[in-house]
Structures are given as C-alpha cells and as structure tokens.
C-alpha positions, 0 to 999 in steps of 0.5 A: 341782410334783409330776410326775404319770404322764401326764408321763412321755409329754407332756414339754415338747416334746409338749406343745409339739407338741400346742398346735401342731398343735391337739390341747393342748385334747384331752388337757389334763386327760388322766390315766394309771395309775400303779399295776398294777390287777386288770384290767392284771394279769389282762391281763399274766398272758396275755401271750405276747409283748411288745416292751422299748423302751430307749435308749443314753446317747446316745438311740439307740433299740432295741426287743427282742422278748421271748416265752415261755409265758402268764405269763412277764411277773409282776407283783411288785406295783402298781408292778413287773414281772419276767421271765426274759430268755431266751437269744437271739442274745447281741448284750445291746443291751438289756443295755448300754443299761440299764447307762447309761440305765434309763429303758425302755418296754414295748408290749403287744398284744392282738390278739385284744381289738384292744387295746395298752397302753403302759407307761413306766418304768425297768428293770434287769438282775439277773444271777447270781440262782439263786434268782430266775431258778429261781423265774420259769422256766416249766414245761416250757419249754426255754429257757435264761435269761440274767438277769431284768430289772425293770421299775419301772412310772411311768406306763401307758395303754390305746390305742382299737383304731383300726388294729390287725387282729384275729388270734389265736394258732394254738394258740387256734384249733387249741383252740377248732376242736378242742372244735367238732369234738369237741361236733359229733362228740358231737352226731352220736353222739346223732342217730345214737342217736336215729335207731336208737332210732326205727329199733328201735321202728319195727321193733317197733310197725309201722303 
C-alpha cells in the first residue's frame, strides 16, 4: 500500500489513539499536502523564524530556534527547502542529530494571520559549500553561516487559529504607525492650507 502524506503524522500508534479516544472517524479520510503550492511559499517567503524538530537515533528530541531576515527560509522547488544555519552557540545538537536520524519537523507561526503550519520531512546538513552558503546569504545581514540544511518536505498541513494569540513583529507596527503619522501629518498640512486660503480671502472680500 502505497504511503500517502497524512501517514507521515497518523502512524499506527495514532491512530490507535485516535479510535480510542473517538476522534478515528473525524480524520479517516483526512489529507495532507505534499507538494510546496504557490500560497505556502508565498507564506515561507515572509517568514522570520521557525523552530526545526529533530531527533537523536535513540529519539531524544530537540527543537532549535532558527531566524534571520524575511526570506532566509527557500523554497528549492515543491518538494525542497534550504536555509543557511547561521552561527550560534555551537553545541550542533541538530547537527549530530541529522548525522544518524534525518528524519526532522519544521513549525511555522504566523501570529499576525493566527495561522501555523507543520511540516514533516527529512533533513540534511551541507558543510563547506562556498558557493551555496554565498548564494543563500542575505543582504546585509551580519551573521556568520555555519553550513546550509536541506529540508525534503513529505508531508505538510495548516492548523485552524484556536489558542494562538495574535501579535505582530515591532518592526511592522513601528512601519504601519510611522505611515499614520506621516498621512496625518500630510492631512494637517492641508487643513492648515485650507484654513489660511479661507483666512486670505476673508481678508479680501469682507462681508
């Protein structure tokens, strides 16, 4: 039987779960994407931040924190994504856990839009790669790169909004404040213009 995406999330054991807490029937014929479709890279090209799940060969889990400017997360095409691994603190848990357990997660949040969306997949780490890791370096951005990592995507799906509070990056709102300012501070002008035209010609034509 050929494995579809949703599989990638409902293995036997959840499924298991899911009959015995009665939600099976809910989620029988649900489907996930496969493939990286215009809106999720429209998505992944905003994104500042995201948190990479992976494991050790033994299943000790770890998730890292990855950021960097709008964009730093690529698409490669449906099926790929690739980022430059910026240097951090240098402990490469993520690193040692690829080199014996590729198989990995990516969590994305969209807080502004109350929306995540959950990727499944497999990873790996490309060291030495000049020319990539120059090619994937965003415009003046000051952190050094460490390697790249490749994400094979298998299986993805979006999450309703329930829970997730609503907040948008200080750099946004300082932008979307700064435009109000500057249309009330062009309005202003006008009325002030306005009230001394109606001043001139008061001066000029008294009743």
């Amino acid at each position: 039987m050929q494995k579809r995406p949703v599989d990638a999330a409902f293995t036997p054991s959840v499924k298991a779960a899911q009959a015995r807490k009665g939600s099976r029937g809910m989620y029988e014929g649900m489907s996930m994407g496969k493939h990286v479709d215009d809106h999720l890279a429209r998505l992944i090209g905003t994104v500042r931040s995201f948190y990479l799940a992976t494991a050790s060969a033994g299943g000790q889990p770890y998730i890292q924190h990855r950021g960097g400017p709008p964009g730093f997360l690529h698409v490669v095409n449906q099926t790929r994504l690739i980022f430059a691994d910026f240097k951090g603190n240098r402990q490469f848990i993520t690193t040692g856990n690829l080199a014996e357990n590729p198989l990995s997660f990516i969590f994305l949040m969209d807080y502004a839009h109350r929306l995540r969306i959950k990727i499944w997949g497999a990873a790996q780490v490309i060291e030495g790669n000049a020319e990539l890791e120059a090619s994937l370096k965003p415009a003046n951005y000051r952190a050094a790169i460490e390697q790249v990592i490749a994400f094979d995507v298998e299986a993805w799906d979006a999450n309703c909004p329930q829970h997730i509070p609503q907040m948008f990056f200080a750099e946004d709102v300082e932008t979307a404040i700064a435009a109000r300012d500057d249309k009330i501070a062009k309005l202003e002008a006008e009325l002030a213009a306005l009230r001394s035209a109606a001043a001139s010609e008061a001066v000029s034509h008294p009743s």
